[in-house]
N, C-alpha and C positions, 0 to 999 in steps of 0.2 A: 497547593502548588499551582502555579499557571506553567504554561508550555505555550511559546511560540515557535512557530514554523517559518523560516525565511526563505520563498522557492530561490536556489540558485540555477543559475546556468549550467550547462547546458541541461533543457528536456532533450532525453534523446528517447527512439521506441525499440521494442524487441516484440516479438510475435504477440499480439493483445493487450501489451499495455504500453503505457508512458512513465520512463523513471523519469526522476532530479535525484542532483545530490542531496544528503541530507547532513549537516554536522552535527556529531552527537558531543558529548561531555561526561567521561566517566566519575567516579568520588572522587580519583583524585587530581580532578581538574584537569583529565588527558581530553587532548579533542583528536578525534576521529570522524572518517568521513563512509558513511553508507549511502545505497541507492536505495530511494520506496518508489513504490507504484503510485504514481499521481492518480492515474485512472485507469480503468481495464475500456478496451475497446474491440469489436468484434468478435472474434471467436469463443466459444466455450471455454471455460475452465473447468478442472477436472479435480476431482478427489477420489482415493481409491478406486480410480480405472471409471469410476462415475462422473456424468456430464453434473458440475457442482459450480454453480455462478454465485460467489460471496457477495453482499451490500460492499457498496464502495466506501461508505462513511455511516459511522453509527456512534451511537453515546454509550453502547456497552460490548462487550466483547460476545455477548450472546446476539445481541442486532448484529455485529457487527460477520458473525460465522453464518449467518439468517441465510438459506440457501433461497436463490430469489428465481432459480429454473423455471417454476410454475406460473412465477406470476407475470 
């Protein structure tokens, strides 16, 4: 499968990151529209009450949960 991403308008931000719209496509050809995170920018993120900074982009879901605090 390939997947293409088309950024639309508006980016807008909420407390450390930047959404866009995103249009999805379910099986039966319905489209629907979600927000993702373009990018995270300054503050911590958090998991279970812990300071937890996920990679922004990865090639697997294990890079991709890589906590990058340390580094």
């Amino acid at each position: 499968m390939i997947y293409t991403i088309e950024k639309h308008s508006p980016q807008i931000y909420t407390n450390g990151a930047y959404l866009r719209p995103l249009k999805m496509v379910d099986d039966n050809n319905k489209e629907f529209w979600i927000w993702y995170v373009e990018k995270f920018e300054g503050a911590d993120s958090f998991y279970a009450g812990e300071v937890y900074n996920p990679a922004s982009v990865a090639s697997s879901l294990d890079d991709l949960l890589y906590d990058t605090t340390a580094n």
